[in-house]
C-alpha positions as CSV (number, residue, x, y, z in Angstrom):
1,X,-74.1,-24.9,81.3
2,X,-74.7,-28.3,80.2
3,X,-74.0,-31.0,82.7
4,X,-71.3,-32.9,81.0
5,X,-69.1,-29.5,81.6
6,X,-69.8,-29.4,85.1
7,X,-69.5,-32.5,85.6
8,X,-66.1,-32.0,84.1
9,X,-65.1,-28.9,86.2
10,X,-66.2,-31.1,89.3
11,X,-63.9,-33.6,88.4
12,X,-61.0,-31.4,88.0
13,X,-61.6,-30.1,91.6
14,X,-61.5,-32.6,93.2
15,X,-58.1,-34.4,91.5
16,X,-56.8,-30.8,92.6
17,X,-58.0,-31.7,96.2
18,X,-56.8,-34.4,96.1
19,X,-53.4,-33.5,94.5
20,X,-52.9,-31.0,97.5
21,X,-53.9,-33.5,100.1
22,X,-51.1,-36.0,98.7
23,X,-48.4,-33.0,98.7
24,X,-48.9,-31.8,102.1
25,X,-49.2,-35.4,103.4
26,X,-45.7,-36.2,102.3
27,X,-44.7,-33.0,103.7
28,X,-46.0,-34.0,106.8
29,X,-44.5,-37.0,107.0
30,X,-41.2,-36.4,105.6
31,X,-37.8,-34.8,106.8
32,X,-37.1,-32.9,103.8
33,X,-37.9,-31.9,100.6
34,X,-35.8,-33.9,98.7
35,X,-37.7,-36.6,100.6
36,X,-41.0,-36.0,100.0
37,X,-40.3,-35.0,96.8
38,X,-41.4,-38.4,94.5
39,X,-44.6,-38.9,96.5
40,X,-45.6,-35.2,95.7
41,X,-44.4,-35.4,91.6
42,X,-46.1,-38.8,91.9
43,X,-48.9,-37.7,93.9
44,X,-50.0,-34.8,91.9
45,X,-49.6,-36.5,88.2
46,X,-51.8,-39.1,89.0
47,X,-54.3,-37.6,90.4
48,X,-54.5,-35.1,87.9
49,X,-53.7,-37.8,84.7
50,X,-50.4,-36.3,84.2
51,X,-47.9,-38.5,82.3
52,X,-44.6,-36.3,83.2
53,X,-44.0,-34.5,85.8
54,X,-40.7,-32.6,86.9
55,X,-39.6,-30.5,90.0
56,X,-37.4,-27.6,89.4
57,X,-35.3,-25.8,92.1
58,X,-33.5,-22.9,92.8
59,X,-29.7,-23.9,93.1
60,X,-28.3,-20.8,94.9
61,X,-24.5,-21.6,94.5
62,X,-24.9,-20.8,90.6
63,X,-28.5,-18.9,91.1
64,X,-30.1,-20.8,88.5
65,X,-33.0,-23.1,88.4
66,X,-32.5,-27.1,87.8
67,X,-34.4,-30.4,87.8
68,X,-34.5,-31.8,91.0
69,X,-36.7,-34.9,90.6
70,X,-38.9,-36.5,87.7
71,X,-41.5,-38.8,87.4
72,X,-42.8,-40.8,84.7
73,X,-46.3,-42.3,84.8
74,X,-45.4,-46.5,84.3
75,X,-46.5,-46.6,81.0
76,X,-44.4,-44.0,79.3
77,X,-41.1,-43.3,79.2
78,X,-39.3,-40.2,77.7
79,X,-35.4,-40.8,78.2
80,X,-34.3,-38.4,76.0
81,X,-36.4,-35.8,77.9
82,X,-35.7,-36.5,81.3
83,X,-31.6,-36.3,80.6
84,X,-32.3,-33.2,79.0
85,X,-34.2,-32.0,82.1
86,X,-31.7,-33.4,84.3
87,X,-28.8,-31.7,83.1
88,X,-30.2,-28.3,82.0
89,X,-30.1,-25.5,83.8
90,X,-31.9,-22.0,83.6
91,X,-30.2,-18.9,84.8
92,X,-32.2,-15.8,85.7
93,X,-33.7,-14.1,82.0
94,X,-32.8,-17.5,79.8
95,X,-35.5,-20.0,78.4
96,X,-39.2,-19.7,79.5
97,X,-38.3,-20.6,83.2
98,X,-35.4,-18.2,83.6
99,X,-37.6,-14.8,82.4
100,X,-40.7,-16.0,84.4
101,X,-38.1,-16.1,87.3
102,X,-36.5,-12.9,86.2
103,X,-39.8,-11.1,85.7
104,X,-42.0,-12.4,88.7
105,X,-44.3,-13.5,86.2
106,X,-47.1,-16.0,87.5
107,X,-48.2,-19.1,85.6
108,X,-50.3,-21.4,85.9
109,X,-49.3,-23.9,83.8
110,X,-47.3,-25.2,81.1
111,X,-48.5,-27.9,79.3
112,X,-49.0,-29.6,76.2
């Protein structure tokens, strides 16, 4: 393997460790989910280069899924986007994240 690509899969290691160190640190630290919640979106994107990230949860009085918290990296913005997110919502078998909940499928990831 030349080194360049294992250089590369080093890096990408250890942003992940470091993206799971940041999560379960505000965990640790905070009361709740919904407080912990932007220092885990914010956490994770940067340490992984991510410009966008979102945080989806179940809300159980209509069982469907729905953006709880979104975060932007300080140079971008996508408006349009994050309304869109914030006021969609995905019940069991619709849209990508409806039948992945509907059909236990795992994924890794979606992005672009």
């Amino acid at each position: 393997m030349p080194p360049e690509v294992q250089a590369s899969r080093t890096g990408v290691g250890e942003r992940r460790l470091t993206a799971e160190y940041i999560a379960a640190r505000a965990l640790i630290d905070a009361a709740s989910l919904e407080e912990a919640a932007p220092k885990i979106l914010a956490g994770i994107c940067e340490a992984l280069g991510w410009d966008h990230g979102a945080l989806w949860a179940i809300e159980r009085e209509i069982d469907a899924l729905r953006c709880v918290h979104i975060w932007n990296a300080p140079a971008v913005a996508f408006p349009e986007f994050d309304t869109i997110s914030r006021t969609s919502t995905f019940q069991r078998g619709i849209g990508l994240p409806g039948r992945r909940r509907a059909n236990r499928l795992r994924m890794r990831s979606v992005s672009c």
